[in-house]
The first five atom37 places (N, CA, C, CB, O) and aatype in JSON, in Angstrom:
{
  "aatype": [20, 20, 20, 20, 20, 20, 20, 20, 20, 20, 20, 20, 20, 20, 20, 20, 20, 20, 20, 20, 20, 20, 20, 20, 20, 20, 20, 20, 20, 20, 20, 20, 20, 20, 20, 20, 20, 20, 20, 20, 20, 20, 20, 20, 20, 20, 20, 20, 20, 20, 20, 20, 20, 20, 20, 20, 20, 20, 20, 20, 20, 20, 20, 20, 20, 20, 20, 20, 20, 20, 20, 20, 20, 20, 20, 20, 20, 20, 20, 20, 20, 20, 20, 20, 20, 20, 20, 20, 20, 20, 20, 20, 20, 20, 20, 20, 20, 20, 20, 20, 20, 20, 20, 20, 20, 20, 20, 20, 20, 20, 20, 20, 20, 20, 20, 20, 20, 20, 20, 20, 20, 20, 20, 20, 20, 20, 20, 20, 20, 20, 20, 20, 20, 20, 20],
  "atom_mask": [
    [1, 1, 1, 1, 1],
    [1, 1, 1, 1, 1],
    [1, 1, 1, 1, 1],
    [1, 1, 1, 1, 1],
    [1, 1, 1, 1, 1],
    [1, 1, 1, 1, 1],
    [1, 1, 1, 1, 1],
    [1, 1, 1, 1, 1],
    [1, 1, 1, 1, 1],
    [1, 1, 1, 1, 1],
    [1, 1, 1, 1, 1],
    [1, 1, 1, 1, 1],
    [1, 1, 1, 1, 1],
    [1, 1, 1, 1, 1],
    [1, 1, 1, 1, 1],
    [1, 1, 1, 1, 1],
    [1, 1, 1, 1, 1],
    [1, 1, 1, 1, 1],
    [1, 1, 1, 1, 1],
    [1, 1, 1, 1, 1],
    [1, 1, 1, 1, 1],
    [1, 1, 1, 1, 1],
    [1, 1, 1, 1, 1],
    [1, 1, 1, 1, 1],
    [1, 1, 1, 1, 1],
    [1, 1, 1, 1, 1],
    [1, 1, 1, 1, 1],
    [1, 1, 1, 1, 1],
    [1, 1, 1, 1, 1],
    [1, 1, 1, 1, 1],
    [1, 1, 1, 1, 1],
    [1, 1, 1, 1, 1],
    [1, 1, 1, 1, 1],
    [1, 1, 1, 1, 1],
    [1, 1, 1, 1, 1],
    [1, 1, 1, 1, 1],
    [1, 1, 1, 1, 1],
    [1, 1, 1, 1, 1],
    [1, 1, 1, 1, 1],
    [1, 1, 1, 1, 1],
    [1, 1, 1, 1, 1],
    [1, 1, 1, 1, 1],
    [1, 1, 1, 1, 1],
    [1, 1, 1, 1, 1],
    [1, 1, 1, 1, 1],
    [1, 1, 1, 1, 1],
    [1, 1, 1, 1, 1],
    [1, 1, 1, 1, 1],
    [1, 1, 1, 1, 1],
    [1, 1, 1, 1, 1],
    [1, 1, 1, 1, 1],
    [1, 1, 1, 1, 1],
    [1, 1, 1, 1, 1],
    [1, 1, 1, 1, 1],
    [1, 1, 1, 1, 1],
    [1, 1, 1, 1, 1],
    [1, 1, 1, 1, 1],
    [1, 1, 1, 1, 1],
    [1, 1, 1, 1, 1],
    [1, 1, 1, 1, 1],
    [1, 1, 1, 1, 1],
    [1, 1, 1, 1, 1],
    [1, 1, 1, 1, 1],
    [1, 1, 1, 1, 1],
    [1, 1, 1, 1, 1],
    [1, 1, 1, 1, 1],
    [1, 1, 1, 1, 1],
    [1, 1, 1, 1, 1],
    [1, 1, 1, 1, 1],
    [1, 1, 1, 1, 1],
    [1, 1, 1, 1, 1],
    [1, 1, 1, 1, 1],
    [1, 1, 1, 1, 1],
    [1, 1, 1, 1, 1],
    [1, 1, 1, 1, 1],
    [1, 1, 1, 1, 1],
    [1, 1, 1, 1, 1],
    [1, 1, 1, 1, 1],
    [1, 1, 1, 1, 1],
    [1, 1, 1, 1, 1],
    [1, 1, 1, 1, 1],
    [1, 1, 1, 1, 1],
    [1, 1, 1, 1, 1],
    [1, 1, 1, 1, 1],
    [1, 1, 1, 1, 1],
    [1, 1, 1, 1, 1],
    [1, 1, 1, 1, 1],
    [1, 1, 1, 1, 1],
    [1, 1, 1, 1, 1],
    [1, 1, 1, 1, 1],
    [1, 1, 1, 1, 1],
    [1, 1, 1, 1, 1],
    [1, 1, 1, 1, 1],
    [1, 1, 1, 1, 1],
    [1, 1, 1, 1, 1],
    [1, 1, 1, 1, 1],
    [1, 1, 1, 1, 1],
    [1, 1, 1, 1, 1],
    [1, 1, 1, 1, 1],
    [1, 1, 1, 1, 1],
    [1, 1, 1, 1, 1],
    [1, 1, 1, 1, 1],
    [1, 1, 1, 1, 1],
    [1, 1, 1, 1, 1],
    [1, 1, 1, 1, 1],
    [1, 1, 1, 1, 1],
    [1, 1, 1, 1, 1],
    [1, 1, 1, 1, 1],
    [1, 1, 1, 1, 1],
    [1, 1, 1, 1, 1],
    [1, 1, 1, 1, 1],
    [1, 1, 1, 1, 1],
    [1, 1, 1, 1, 1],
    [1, 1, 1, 1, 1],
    [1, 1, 1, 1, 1],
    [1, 1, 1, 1, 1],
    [1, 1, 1, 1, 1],
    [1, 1, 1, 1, 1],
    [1, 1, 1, 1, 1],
    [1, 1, 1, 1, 1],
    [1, 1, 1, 1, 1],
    [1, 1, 1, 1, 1],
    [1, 1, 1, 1, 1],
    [1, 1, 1, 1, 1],
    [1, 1, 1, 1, 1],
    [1, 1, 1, 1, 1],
    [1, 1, 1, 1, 1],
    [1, 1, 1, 1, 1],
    [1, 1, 1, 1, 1],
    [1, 1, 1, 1, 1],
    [1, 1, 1, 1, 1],
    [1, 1, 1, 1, 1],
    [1, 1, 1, 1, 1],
    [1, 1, 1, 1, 1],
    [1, 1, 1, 1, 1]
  ],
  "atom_positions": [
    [[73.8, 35.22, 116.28], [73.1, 36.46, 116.01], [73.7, 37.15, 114.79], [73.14, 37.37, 117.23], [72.99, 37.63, 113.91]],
    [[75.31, 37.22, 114.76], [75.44, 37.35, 113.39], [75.54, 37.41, 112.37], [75.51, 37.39, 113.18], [75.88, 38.28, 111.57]],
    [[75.02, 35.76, 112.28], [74.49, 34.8, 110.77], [73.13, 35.65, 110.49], [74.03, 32.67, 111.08], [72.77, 35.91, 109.34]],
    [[72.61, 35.95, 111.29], [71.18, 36.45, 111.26], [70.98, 37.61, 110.5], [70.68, 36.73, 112.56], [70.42, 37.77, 109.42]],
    [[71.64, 38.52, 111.42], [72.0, 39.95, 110.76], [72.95, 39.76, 109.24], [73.03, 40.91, 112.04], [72.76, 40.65, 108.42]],
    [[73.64, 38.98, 108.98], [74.13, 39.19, 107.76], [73.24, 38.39, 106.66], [75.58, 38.8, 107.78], [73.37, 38.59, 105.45]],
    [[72.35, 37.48, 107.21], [70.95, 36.55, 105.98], [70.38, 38.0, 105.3], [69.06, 35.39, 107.13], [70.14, 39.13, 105.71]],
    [[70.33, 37.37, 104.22], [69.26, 38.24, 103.25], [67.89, 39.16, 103.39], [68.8, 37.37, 102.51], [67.43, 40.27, 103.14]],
    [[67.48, 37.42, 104.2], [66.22, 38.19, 104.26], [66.09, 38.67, 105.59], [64.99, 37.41, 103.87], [65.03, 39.26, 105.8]],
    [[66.65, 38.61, 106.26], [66.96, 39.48, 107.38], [67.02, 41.2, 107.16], [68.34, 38.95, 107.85], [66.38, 42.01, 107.83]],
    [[67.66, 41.42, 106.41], [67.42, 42.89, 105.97], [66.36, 43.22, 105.1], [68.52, 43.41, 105.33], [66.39, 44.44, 105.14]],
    [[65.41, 42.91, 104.31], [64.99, 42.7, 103.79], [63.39, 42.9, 104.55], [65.64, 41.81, 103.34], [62.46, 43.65, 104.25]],
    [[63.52, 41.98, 105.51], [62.82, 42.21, 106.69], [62.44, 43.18, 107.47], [63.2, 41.77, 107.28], [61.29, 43.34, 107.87]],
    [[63.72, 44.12, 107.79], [64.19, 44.96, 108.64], [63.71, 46.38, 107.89], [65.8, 44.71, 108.91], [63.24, 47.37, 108.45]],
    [[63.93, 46.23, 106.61], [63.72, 47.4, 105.53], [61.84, 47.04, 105.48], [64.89, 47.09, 103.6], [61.09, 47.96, 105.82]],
    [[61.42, 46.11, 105.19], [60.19, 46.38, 105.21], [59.35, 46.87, 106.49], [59.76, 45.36, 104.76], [58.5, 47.77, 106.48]],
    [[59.77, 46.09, 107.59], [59.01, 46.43, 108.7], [59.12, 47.93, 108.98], [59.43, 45.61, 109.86], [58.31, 48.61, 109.62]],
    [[60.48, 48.4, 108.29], [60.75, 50.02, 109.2], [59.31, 50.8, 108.04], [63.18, 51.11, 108.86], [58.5, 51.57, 108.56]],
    [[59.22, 50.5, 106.76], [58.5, 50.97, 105.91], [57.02, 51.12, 105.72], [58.87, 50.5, 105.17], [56.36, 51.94, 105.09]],
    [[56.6, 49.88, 106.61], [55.16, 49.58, 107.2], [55.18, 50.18, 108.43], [54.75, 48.06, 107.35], [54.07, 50.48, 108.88]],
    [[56.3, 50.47, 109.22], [55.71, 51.02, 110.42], [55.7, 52.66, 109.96], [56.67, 50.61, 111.91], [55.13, 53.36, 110.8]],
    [[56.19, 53.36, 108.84], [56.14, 54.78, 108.64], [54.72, 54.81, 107.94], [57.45, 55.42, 107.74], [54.07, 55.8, 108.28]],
    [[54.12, 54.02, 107.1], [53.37, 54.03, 106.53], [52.07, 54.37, 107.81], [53.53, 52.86, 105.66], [51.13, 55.15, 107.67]],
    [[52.43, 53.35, 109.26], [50.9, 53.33, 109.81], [51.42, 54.22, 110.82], [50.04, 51.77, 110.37], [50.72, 54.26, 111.84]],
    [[52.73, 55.13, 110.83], [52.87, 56.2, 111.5], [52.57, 57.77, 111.14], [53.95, 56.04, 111.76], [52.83, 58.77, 111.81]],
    [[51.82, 57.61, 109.62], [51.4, 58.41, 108.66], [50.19, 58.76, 108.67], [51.6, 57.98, 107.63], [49.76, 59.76, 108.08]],
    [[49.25, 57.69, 109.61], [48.07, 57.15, 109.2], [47.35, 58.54, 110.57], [47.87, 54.97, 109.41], [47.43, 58.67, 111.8]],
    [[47.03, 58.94, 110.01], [45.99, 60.05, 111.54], [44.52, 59.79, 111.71], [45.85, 62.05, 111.2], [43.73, 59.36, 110.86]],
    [[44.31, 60.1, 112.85], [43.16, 59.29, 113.35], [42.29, 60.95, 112.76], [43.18, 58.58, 115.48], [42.83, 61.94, 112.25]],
    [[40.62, 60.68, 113.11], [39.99, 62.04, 112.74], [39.97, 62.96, 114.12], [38.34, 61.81, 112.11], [39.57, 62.44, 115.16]],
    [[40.43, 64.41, 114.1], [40.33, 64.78, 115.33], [38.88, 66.37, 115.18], [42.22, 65.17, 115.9], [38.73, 67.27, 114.36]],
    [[38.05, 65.93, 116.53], [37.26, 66.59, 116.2], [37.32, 68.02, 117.33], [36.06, 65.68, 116.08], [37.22, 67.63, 118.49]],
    [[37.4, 68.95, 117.26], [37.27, 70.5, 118.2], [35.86, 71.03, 117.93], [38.49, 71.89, 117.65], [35.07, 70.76, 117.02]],
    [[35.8, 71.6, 118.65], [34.01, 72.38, 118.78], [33.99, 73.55, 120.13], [32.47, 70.77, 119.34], [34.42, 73.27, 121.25]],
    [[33.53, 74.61, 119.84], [32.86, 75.47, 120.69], [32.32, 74.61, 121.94], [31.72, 76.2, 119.89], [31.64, 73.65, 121.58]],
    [[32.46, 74.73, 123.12], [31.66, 74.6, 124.45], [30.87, 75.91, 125.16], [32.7, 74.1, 125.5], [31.39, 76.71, 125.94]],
    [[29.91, 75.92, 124.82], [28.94, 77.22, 125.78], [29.34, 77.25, 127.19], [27.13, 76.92, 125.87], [29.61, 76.27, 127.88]],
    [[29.34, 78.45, 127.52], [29.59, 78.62, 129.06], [28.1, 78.29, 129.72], [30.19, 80.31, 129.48], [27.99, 77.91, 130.88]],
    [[27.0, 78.5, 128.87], [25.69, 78.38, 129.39], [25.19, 77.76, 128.27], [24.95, 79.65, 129.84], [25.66, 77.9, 127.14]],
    [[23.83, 76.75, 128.69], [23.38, 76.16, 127.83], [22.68, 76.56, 127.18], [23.08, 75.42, 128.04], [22.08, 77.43, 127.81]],
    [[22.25, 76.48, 125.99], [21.43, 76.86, 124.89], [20.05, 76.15, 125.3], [22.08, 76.39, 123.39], [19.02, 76.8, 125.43]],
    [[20.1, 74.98, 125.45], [18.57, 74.43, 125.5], [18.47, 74.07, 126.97], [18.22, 73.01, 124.46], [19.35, 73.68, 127.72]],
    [[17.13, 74.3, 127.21], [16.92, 73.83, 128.76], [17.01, 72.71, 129.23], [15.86, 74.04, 129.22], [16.86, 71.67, 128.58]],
    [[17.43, 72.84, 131.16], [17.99, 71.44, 131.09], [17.23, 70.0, 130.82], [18.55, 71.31, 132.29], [17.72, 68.88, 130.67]],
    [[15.74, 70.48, 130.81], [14.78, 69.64, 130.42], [15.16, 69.17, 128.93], [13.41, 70.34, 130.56], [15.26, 67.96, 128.73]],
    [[15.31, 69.88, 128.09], [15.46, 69.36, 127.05], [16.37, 68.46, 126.79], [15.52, 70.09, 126.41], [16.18, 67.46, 126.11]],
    [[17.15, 68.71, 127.2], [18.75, 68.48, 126.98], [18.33, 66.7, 128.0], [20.25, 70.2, 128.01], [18.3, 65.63, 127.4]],
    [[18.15, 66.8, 129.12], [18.0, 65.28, 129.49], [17.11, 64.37, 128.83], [17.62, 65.16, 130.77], [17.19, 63.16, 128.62]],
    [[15.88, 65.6, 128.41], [14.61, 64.35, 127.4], [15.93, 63.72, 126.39], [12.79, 65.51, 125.95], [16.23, 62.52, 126.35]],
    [[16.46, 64.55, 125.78], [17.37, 64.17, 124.23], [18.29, 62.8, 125.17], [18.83, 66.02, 123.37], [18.17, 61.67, 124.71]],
    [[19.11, 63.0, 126.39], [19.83, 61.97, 126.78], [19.0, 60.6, 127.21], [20.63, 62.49, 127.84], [19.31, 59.42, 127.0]],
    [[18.13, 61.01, 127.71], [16.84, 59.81, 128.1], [16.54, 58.71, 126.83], [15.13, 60.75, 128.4], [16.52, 57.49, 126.94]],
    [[16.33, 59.36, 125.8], [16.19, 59.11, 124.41], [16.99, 58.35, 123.64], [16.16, 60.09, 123.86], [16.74, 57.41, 122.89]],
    [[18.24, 59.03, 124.01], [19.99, 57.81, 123.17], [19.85, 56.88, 124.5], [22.45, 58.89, 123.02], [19.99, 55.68, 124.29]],
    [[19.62, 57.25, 125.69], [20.33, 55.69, 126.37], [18.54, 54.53, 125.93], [20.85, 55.96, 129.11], [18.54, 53.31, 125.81]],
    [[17.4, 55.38, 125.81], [16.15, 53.98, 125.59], [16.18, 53.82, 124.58], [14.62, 53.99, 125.87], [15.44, 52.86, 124.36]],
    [[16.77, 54.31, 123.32], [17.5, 53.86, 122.04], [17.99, 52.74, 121.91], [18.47, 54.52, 121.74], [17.6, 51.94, 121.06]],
    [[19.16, 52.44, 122.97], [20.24, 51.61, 123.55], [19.64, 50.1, 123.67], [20.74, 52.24, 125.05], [19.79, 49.0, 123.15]],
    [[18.57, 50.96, 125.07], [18.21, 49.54, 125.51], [17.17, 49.0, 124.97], [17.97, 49.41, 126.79], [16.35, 48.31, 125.57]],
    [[17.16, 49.39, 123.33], [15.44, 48.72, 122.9], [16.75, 47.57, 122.13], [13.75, 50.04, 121.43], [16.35, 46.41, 122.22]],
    [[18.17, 47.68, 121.43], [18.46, 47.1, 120.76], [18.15, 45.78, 121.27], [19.48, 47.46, 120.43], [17.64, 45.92, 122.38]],
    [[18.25, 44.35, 120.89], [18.05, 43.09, 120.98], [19.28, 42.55, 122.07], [18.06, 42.47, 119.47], [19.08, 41.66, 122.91]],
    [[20.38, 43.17, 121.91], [21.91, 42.43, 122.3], [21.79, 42.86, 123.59], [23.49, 42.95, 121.49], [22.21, 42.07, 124.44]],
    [[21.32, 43.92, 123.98], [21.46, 44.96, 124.9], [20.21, 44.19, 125.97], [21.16, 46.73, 124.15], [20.37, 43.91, 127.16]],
    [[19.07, 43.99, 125.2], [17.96, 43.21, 126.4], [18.47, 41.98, 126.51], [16.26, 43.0, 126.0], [18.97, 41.75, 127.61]],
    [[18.5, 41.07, 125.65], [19.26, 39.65, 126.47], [20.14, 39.84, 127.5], [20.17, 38.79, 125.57], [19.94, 39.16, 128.51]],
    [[21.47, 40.94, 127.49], [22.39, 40.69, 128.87], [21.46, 41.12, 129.68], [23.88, 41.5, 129.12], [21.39, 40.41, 130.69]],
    [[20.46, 42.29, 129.65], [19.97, 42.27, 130.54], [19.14, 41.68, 131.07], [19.84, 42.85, 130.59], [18.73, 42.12, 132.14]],
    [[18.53, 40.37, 130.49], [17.5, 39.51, 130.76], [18.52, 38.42, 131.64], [16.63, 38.92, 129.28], [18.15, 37.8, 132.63]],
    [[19.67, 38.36, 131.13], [20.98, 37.3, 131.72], [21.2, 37.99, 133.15], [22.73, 37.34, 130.61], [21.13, 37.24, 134.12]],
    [[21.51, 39.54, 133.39], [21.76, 39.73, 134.33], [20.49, 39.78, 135.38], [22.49, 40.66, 134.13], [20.56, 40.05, 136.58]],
    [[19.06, 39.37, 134.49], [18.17, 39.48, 135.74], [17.3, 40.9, 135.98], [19.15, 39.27, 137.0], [16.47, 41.13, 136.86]],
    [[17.69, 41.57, 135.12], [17.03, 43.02, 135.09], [15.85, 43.41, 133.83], [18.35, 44.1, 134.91], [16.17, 43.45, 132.65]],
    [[14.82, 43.61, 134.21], [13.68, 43.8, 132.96], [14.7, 45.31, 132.53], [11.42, 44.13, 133.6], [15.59, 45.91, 133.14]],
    [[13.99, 45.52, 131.06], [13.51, 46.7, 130.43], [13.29, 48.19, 131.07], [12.37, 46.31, 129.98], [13.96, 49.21, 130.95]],
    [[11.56, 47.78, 132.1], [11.4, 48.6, 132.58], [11.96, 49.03, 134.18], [10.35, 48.52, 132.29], [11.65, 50.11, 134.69]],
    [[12.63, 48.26, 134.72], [13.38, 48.3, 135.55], [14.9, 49.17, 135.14], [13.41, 46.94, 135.92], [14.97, 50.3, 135.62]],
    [[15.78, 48.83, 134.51], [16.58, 49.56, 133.93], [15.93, 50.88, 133.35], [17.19, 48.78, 133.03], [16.32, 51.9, 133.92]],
    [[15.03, 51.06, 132.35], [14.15, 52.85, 132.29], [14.18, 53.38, 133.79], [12.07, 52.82, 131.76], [14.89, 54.32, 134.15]],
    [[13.26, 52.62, 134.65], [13.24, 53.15, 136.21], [14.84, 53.9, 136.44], [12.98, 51.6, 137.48], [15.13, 55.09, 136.35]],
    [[15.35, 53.2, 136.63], [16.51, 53.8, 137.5], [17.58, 54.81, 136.75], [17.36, 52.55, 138.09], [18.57, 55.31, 137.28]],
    [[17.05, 55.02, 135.2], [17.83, 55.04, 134.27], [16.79, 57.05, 134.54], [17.73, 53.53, 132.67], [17.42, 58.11, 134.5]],
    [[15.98, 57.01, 134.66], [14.76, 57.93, 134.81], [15.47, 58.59, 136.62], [12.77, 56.75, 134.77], [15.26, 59.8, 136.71]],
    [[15.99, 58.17, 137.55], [16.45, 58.36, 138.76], [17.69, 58.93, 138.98], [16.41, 57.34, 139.32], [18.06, 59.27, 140.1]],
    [[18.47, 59.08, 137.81], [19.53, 59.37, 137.85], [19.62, 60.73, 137.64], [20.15, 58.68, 137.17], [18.7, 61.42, 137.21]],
    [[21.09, 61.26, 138.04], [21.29, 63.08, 138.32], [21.57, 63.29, 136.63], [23.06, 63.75, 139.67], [21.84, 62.42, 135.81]],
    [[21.42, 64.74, 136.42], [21.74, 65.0, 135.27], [22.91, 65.09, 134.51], [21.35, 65.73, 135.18], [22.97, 65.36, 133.3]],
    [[23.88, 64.85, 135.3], [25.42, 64.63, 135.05], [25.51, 63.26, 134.65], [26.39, 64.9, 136.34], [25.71, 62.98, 133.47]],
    [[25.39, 62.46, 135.45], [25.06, 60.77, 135.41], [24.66, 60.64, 134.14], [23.83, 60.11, 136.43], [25.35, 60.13, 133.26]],
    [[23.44, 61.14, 133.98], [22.72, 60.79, 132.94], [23.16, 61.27, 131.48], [21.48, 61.21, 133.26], [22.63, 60.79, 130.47]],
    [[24.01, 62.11, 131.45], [24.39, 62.68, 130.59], [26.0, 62.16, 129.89], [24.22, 63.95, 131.14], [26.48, 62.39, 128.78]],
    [[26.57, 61.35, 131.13], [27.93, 60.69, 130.48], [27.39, 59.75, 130.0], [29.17, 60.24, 131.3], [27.86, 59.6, 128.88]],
    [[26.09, 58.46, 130.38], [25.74, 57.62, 130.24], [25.36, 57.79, 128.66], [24.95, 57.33, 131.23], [25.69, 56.97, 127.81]],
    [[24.74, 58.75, 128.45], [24.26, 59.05, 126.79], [25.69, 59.18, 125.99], [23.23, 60.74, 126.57], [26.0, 58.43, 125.06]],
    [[26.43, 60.13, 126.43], [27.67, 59.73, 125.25], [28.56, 58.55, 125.57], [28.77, 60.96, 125.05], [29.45, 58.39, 124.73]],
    [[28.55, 57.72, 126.54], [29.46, 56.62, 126.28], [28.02, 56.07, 125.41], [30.28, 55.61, 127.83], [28.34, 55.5, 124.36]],
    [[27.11, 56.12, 125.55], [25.52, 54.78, 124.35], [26.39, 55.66, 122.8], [22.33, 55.58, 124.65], [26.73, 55.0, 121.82]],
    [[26.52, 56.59, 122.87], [27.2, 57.32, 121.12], [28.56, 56.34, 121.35], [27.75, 59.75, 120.97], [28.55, 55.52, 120.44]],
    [[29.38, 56.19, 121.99], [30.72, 55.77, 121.58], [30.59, 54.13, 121.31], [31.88, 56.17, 122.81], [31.28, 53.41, 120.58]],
    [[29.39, 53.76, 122.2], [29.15, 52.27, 121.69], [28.86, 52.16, 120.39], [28.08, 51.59, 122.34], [29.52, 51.55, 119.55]],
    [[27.95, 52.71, 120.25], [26.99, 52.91, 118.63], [28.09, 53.03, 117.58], [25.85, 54.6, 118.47], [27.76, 52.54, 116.5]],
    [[29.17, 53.49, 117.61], [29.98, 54.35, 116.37], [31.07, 53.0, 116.58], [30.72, 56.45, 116.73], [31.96, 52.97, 115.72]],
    [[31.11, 51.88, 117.63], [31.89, 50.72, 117.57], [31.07, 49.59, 116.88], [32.35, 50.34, 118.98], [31.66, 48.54, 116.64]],
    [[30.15, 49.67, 116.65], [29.05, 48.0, 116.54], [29.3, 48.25, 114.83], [26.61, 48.03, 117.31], [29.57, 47.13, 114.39]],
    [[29.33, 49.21, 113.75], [29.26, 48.75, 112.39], [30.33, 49.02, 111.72], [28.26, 49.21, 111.71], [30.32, 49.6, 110.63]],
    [[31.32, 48.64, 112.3], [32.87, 48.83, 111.65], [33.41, 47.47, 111.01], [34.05, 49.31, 112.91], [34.46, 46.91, 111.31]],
    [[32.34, 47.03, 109.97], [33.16, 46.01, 109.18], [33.89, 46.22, 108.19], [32.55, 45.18, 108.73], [34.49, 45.49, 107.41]],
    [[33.74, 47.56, 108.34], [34.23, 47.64, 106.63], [35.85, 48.57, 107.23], [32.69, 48.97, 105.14], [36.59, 48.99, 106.34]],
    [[36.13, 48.73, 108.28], [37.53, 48.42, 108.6], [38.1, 47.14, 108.61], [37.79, 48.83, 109.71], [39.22, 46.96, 108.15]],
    [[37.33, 46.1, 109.15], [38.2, 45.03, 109.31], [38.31, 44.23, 108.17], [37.84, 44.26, 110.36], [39.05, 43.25, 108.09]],
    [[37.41, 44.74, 107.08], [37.62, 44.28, 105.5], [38.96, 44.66, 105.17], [36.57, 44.99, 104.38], [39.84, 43.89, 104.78]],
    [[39.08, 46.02, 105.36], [40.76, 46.35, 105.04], [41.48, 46.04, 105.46], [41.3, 47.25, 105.08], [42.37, 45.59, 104.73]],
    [[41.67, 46.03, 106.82], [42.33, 45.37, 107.47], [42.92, 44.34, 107.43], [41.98, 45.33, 108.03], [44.06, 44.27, 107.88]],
    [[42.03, 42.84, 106.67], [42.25, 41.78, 106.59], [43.12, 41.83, 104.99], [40.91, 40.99, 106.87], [44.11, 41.13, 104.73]],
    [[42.49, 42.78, 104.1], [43.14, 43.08, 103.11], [44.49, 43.61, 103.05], [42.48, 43.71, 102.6], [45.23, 43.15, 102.19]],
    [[44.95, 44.56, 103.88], [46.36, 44.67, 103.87], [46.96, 43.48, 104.31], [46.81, 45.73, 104.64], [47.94, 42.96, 103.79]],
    [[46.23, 43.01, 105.45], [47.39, 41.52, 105.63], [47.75, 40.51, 104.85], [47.07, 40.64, 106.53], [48.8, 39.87, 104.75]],
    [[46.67, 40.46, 104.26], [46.69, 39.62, 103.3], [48.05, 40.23, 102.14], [45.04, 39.56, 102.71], [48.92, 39.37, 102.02]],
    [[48.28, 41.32, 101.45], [49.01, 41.84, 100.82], [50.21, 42.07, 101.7], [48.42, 42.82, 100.25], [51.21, 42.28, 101.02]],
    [[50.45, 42.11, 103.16], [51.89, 41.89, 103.48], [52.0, 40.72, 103.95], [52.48, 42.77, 104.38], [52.98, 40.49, 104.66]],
    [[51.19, 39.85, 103.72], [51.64, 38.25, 103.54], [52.49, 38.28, 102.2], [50.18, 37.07, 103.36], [53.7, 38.08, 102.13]],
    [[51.72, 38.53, 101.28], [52.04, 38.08, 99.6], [53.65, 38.62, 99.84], [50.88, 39.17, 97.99], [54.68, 37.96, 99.98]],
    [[53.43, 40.12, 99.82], [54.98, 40.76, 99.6], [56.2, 40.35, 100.97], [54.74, 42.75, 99.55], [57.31, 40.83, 100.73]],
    [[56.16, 39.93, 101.69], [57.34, 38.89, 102.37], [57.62, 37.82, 101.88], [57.16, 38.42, 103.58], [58.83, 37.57, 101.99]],
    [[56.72, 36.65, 101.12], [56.41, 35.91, 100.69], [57.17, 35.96, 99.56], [55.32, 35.87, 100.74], [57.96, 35.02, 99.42]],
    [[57.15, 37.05, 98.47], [57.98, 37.2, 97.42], [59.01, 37.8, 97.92], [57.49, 37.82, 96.35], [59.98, 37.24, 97.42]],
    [[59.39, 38.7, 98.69], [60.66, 39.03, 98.77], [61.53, 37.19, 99.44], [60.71, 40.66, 99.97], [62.66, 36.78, 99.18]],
    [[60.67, 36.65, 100.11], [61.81, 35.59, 100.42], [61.96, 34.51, 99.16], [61.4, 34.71, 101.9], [62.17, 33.32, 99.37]],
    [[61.86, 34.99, 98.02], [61.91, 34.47, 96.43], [61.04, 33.35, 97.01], [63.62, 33.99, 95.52], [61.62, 32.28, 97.13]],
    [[59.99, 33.38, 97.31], [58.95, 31.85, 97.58], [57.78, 31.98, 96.41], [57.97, 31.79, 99.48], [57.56, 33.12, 95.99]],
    [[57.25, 31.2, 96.03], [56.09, 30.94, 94.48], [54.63, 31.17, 95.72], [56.21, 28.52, 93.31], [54.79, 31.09, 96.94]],
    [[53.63, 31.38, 95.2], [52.33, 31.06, 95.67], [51.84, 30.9, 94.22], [51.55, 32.19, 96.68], [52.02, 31.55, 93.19]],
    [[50.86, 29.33, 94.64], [50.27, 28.67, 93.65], [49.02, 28.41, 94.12], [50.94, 27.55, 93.23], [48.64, 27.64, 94.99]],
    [[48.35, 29.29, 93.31], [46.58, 28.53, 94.31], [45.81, 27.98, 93.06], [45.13, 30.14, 95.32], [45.63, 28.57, 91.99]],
    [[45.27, 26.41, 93.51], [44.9, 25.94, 92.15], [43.44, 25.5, 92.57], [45.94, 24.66, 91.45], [42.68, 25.02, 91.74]]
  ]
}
């Protein structure tokens, strides 16, 4: 262990990783606050038509009817019961369909993503004095 600790690139190592981990300990997520009414502004009719609306949004997508064709359940069978539900129910069900939605077009994180790795490949790579040759 103490050949290890005294190798080169052992520190070297040690200094970068502490430097990448401040870097993505830097990094803040978006945080959002908002007013909550003690009473609602729109009636509760409204307010469930609007939730009725994001979850048959949901289930018109393509990905969303195949499992449910896999699990055996039509379209209008899922509306049915989806139409049966209390207004609480129905109302978490609409913002978890928003938290799905805001997960399905995030490529253009994992573009970066793949791009930094790619760049703390390169820079370990040169710190361990190694060549990259792409021909």
């Amino acid at each position: 262990m103490n050949a290890i600790r005294k190798a080169g690139w052992f520190l070297s190592l040690a200094l970068m990783m502490a430097c990448w981990m401040g870097v993505l300990g830097s990094i803040r997520g978006e945080a959002l606050a908002g007013v909550i009414p003690s009473r609602g502004t729109e009636p509760a009719s409204a307010v469930r038509d609007a939730d009725i609306g994001k979850v048959q949004a949901l289930l018109e997508q393509k990905i969303v009817l195949q499992k449910l064709t896999d699990y055996g359940v039509s379209a209008e069978e899922a509306m049915a019961k989806i139409r049966a539900m209390s207004d609480r129910d129905l109302h978490r069900l609409a913002s978890l369909t928003d938290r799905a939605a805001e997960g399905t077009d995030d490529a253009l994180g994992i573009l970066i993503g793949a791009a930094i790795l790619i760049i703390l490949i390169i820079v370990i790579v040169k710190l361990m004095n190694k060549e990259i040759v792409i021909r």
